[in-house]
Every structure is written in structure tokens, then in C-alpha cells.
N, C-alpha and C positions, 0 to 999 in steps of 0.2 A: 660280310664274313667277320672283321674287325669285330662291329659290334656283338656276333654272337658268340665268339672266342671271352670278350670280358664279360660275357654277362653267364656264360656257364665256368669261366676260370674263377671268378667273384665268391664260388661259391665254394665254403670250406672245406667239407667233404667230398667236394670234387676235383677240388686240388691236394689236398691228402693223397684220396685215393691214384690221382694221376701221376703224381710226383714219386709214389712209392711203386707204382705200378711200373714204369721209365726205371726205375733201377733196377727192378726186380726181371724185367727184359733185359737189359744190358749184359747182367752177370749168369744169367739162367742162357744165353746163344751160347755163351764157351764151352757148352757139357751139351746141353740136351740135344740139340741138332745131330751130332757122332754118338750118344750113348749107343746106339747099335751096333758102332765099330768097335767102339769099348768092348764093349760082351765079348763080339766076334773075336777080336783081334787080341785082348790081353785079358781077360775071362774064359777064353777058349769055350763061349757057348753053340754046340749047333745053333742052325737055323732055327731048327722045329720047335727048340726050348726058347729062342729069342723070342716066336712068335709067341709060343705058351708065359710066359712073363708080362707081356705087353697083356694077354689078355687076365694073369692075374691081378697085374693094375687097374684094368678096365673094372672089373668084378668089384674092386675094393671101392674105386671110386665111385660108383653104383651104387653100393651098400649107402655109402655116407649121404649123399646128396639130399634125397627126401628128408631121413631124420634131421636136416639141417638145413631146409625149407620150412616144417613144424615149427622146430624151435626158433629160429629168425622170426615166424610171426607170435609165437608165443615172449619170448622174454628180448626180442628185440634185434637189429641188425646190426649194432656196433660190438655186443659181445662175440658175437661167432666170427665178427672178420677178425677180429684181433685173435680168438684160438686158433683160425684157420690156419692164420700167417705165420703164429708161432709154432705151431707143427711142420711149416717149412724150413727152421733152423734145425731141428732135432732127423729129419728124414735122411739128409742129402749124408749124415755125420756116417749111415749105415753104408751108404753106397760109395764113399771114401774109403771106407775100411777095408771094404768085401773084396776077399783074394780069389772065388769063385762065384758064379752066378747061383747058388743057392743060399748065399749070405744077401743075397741083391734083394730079396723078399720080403723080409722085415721093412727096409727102406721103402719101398715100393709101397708096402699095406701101409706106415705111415706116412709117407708122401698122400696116398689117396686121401687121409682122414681130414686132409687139409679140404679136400674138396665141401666138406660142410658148409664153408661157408661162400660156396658158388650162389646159391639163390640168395643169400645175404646180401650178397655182392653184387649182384643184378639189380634187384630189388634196394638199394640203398641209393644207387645211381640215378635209376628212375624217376624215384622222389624225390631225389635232389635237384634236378632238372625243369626247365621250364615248361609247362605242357601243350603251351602254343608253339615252340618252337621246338618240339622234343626229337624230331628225326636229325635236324639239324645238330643240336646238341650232344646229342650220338655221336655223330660224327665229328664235332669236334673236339670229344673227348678222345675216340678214337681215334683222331689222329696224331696229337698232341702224346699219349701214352705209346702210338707206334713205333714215335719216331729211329727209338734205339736198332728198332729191326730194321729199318733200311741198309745202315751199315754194318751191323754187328753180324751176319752172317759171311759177309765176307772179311772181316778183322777173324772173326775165330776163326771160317777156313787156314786163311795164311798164321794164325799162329798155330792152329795144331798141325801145321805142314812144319813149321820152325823147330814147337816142342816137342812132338810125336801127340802118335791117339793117347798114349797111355798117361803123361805125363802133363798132357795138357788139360784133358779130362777132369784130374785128381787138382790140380789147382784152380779148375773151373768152378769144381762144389766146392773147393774152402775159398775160395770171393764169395760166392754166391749164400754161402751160411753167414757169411758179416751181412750182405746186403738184406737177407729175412730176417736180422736182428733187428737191422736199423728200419725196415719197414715196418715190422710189430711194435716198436717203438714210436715210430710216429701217428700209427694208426689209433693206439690208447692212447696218445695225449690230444688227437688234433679231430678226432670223428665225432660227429655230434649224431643222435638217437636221430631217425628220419619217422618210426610207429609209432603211430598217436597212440595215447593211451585204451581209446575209445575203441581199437582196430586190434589190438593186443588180444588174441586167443584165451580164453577159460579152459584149464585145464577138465574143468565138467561138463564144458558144452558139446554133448557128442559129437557134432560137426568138429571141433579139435583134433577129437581123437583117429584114432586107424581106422575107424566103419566110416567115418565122414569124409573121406580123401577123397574115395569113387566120387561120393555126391557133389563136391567142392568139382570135381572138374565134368561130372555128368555135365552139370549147370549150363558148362562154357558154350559159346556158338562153334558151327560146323568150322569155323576158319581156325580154331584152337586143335581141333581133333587133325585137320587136316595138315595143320604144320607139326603135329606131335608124327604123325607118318612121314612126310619127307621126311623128320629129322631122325626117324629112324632106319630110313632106306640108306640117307647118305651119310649116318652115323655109323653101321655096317659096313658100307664101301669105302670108308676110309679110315675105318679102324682093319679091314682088311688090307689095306695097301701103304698105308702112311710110314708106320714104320722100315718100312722094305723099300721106300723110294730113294732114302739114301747107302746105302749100301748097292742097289741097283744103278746106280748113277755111277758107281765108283767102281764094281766089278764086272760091270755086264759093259756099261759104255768105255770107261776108263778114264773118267774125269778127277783130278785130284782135288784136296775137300776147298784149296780156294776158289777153285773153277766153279766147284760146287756150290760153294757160300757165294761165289758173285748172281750164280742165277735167283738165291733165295733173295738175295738183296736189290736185283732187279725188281722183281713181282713187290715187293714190299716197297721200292720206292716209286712204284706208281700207285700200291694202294693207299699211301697214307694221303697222301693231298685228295685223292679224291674222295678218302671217308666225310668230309666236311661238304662239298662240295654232291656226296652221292644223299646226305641226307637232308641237303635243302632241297634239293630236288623229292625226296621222297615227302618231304613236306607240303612241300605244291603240287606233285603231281600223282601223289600217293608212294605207299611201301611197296607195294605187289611189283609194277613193273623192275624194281632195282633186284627183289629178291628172285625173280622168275629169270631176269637177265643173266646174276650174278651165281643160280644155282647152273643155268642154261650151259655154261662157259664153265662148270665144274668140273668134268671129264679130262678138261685139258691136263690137270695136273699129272693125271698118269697116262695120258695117250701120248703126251708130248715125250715124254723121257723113252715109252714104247717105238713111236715110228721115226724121232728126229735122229740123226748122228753125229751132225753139222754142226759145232758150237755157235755159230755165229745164228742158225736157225731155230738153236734151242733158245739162246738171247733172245730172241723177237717171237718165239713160242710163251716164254714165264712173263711177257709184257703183255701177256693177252693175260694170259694168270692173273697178272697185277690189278689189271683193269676188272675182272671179277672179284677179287678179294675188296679193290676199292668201294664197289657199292652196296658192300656191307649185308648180304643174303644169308650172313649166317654159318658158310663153311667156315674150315679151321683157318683158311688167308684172309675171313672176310669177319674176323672176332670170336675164332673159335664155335668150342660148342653150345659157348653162351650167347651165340648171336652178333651180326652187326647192328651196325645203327638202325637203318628199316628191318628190317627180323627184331630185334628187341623193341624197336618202338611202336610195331604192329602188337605184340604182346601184351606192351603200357597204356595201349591203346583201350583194349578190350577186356581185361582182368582188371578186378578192381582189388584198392591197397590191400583189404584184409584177407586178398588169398594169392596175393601174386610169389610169397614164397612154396606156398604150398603147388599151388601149380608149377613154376617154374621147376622145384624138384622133381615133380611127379614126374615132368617132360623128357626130363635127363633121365631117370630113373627108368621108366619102361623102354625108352629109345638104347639107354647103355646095356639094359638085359639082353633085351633083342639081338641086340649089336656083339653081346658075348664072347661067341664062336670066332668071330671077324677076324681076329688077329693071328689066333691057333691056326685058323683054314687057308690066313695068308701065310702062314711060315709052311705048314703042308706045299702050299700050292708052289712058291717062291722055291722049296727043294727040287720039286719036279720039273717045273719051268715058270721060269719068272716074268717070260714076256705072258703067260696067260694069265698070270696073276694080273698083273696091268691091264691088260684088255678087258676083264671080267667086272675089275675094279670100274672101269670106266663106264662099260655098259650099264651097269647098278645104278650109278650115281643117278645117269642119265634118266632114271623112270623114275624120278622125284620129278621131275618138270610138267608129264599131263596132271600130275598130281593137285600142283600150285594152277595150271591153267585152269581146272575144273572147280576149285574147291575152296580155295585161299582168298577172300576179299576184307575188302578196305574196310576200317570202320572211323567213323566220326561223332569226334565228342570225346566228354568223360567215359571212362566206363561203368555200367549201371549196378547199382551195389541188390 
């Protein structure tokens, strides 16, 4: 482990991206975790618009993602992270200001714009990585940039119990605009180009353009088609419940938000040690088993908050979380919706360099369409009853699993150009 820590920390752009990424968690737990009690609580948004906002976030972030897979492979992946990043200073300045939740829109569609540079950002790591040891390297990237979320969920519960929602929120986004200055800063002085010139997109070559997309991912094997479906069953199930898990924790159970930051910081300090540890494993004994485990164990997060009442059994509930998000399958505990370690390395795997932005867009892109509705139908659903939201949620998730049983296999080697 020693050795695979210096031999992916060695590498410049993997310590850029890690170092800015650790701050850029630290200061983004004090706000984003409560934005829904913000709305709620000192925005005065119903539910129904909370839900409707989360889903015009969705839409926007959808928008961006492809057009910024294209151009990552067209003109390269260190310009789009460095615009992405610095769209993260300019967003958060809207939602500082906004004295009701129709001003929260603007921030939100440029919050999204940032997502451009998700397949940049994938796709730069990848390459950056060694490819005999790349599951492993996953995860010890992942664990290494985790580390802030272990604690930082329960530091921000207890300070916004100290500052209040409203007050702690509002100096949450002004750290957090210093911290997206100084990561766009370090990102254009310290990132180095990962696209060979030879791999760089022609803007004439049809395959570039929008008719050549379909075909760029016709091409791919069943096991690419097959995880673009899970990831839009349980991109749906948890853009329908995600936002509404905390605010259900706090009005339906009655846990206050450091109660609530200690569960998140639970689940998160068992996932990070084993990001490193889930992806040598996925190295020796393949991706499938961590991600079929780690999606398997995905239910938990809204069935537990549904049947448990018991704090002490919710504890040992988000330890079972933890142990899912550790082996890196991909959910939002397990590296978001850009994947963990085995999920991204099963992708590096089998997509080769000169279309892995384009695919990786295209992935997020039809799975966030699909996924749309998810958030609008959770604030519906969450008005009427919020335990059926949860249950519904859970079930969804669930039928991502014969998915990965039947469909999702391993592949070895390079991937074939």
C-alpha cells in the first residue's frame, strides 16, 4: 500500500488534483450538506419548489457535461478543469446574495456550468495513473482526497447548531469562494496536458462532431451499455431521495444536524480507508465483484433513515453505508456520479484514450436526462409522505443489481483503439 500511495502521489497532476480537491471538500461540508434547510428554513421555499430546483440543477448539469467531454478530447483536459473550477468561485457569490429562492437559479445554472469539466476530470486522472495498478490507484486517490469528509460532516453539523442554518450557510459559501480561487490557481499553474497530440479530435472529422457520438459509443461492448443503465436506474433513485434525506432525518426523526453530520462522518470514515484497500482488491480479483457488492448495499441509505429510530442502530446502520461507499461501485458515498475506484477503472479499462471524454459525457448525459423528473417527483412525493419516498427510493436502487449480475463483465488489457 506504502508503495502504491508514492507511486500515484509522484505524480503531478495527481497531487494537484488531490490537494485542491481536500480543500475543495473541507469548505464546500459547511453549506452543501444543510442547503435544503437553508431554502426551507430562511428562503421560505416549499418542498415542491425545493424538489423543482434540485431538478433545475440536474438539467443544467446535463446540458454541460457532453459539450465538455467533446471539447476535453478536442483541445485538451487541463483547459476545461481550470474553467470548470473557476465557475466554482463566480456561482456560490449568487447564492450568498439570494434573499429568496428564485434568485438561487442563476447560481445554480452557473454552479452546473462547472460540471464541463467532469469528463476532463475523470479522464485526466485516468491517464495520469498507472495501468497495471489502476484500480488500486483509484483508490488511493480516493482516499487520500476523502479524507476531509470523514470529519467535516460532523464539525459543520456542530457549527451550524452554534451559528444557526442561516448564518452558517452564508459564511460556508464565502470560505468556500476563497477555497475555488485557490484551487483554480493551483490547477493552471501545476496541471500538465495528459492528450497526446495524435488522440486530439479534428474538428472535420465526422466522428468529432454530433452525428459521430451515437457511433463513438455504438462501438463500446455490452458491459459499457450495461453500466450506462444501472447508472441511470440508481442516478434516478437518488436524485429522487438524496436531497430529502436530510431534512427527513431532522423533521420526521428528530435528529439535530450534529447528530446528523456524526452519521455522515461515520459512513465516510469507514469508506475512505477502504477506497485503497477495495481497489487492490479489484485489481486482483476484478471490478464486478466490488461494484455488484457496493451497488447491492445501496438501498441502505434510505431504508435505514426509513425503518431505524434508535440512534445507536442508525450508527451501526451508516457503518454498513460506509463499507458500501468504500468499495468504490460508483454511488454518490462511493465517488459520486463519476464513479469509484472499480466503476472508473472498469471504464479505463475498456474505452480507449481518444473517446474516453466523449463517452464518459455521453454516460452522465443520457443517465442525468432520464434521471430529470427524480427530484421534482421526490419533493411531490416527500409532500405527501416521506416514508414512501424512501421506500420507493430504495426499491429503484435495488434493480440495478440483476442488471450488473447479468451484463457487467471484466475486461483485460489495454483497451482496443
Amino acid at each position: 500500500m506504502a508503495s502504491i500511495l508514492r507511486q500515484v502521489f509522484s505524480n503531478r497532476n495527481v497531487l494537484a488534483i488531490s490537494s485542491t480537491n481536500m480543500l475543495y471538500h473541507i469548505f464546500n461540508s459547511l453549506w452543501e450538506l444543510w442547503w435544503t434547510l437553508y431554502l426551507i428554513e430562511e428562503l421560505k421555499t416549499p418542498i415542491t419548489i425545493v424538489g423543482l430546483l434540485a431538478t433545475i440543477q440536474n438539467t443544467s448539469s446535463i446540458l454541460f457535461q457532453l459539450p465538455g467531454g467533446i471539447i476535453a478530447d478536442r483541445i485538451g483536459r487541463k483547459k476545461v478543469i481550470v474553467f470548470g473550477t473557476g465557475m466554482r468561485i463566480i456561482a456560490p457569490l449568487f447564492l450568498l446574495t439570494a434573499r429568496s429562492w428564485h434568485w438561487v437559479v442563476p447560481g445554480m445554472v452557473l454552479n452546473s456550468l462547472a460540471s464541463l469539466y467532469v469528463p476532463a476530470f475523470n479522464a485526466i486522472i485516468a491517464e495520469s495513473l498507472p495501468q497495471e495498478n489502476r484500480g488500486a490507484a483509484f483508490g488511493a486517490y480516493r482516499m487520500m482526497t476523502s479524507i476531509p469528509q470523514i470529519f467535516m460532516p460532523v464539525v459543520s453539523g456542530f457549527y451550524l447548531d452554534q451559528m444557526g442554518i442561516a448564518k452558517g450557510v452564508r459564511v460556508g459559501l464565502l470560505l468556500f469562494i476563497g477555497a475555488a480561487s485557490i484551487a483554480t490557481i493551483v490547477r493552471a499553474m501545476f496541471l500538465t496536458e495528459t492528450l497526446k497530440p495524435e488522440d486530439r479530435d479534428d474538428p472535420e472529422n465526422n466522428e468529432s462532431g454530433w452525428q459521430g457520438l451515437l457511433e463513438v459509443f455504438r462501438r463500446q461492448p455490452r458491459t459499457i451499455w450495461a453500466m450506462m443503465a444501472v447508472s441511470i436506474i440508481s442516478g434516478f433513485a437518488m436524485r429522487m431521495t438524496w436531497t430529502f434525506l436530510t431534512p427527513y432525518a431532522t423533521y420526521e426523526i428528530g435528529l439535530s444536524t450534529t447528530q446528523y453530520g456524526l452519521l455522515q462522518s461515520v459512513a465516510t470514515g469507514i469508506s475512505v480507508p477502504l477506497y485503497l484497500i477495495s481497489g487492490i482488491i479489484a485489481d486482483r480479483f476484478g471490478r464486478v465483484p466490488c461494484i455488484l457488492i457496493a451497488r447491492g448495499l445501496g438501498p441502505f441509505d434510505s431504508l435505514s433513515l426509513l425503518v431505524l429510530r434508535d440512534y445507536n442502530h442508525l450508527l451501526a446502520a451508516y457503518g454498513v453505508i460506509g463499507v458500501a461507499g468504500g468499495l468504490g461501485g460508483g454511488r454518490l458515498r462511493g465517488g459520486g456520479f463519476m464513479g469509484g475506484p472499480a466503476w472508473q477503472a472498469l471504464i479505463a479499462d475498456i474505452v480507449p484514450q481518444r473517446d474516453r471524454g466523449k463517452v464518459m459525457g455521453l454516460m452522465g448525459t443520457v443517465s442525468g436526462i432520464i434521471g430529470l423528473p427524480g427530484s421534482y417527483m421526490g419533493g411531490v412525493m416527500y409532500d405527501k409522505d416521506p416514508n414512501m419516498l424512501l421506500a420507493v427510493g430504495a426499491g429503484l436502487e435495488a434493480l440495478a443489481i440483476p442488471l450488473i449480475l447479468l451484463f457487467v463483465r471484466e475486461h483485460k488489457g489495454e483497451p482496443e483503439d
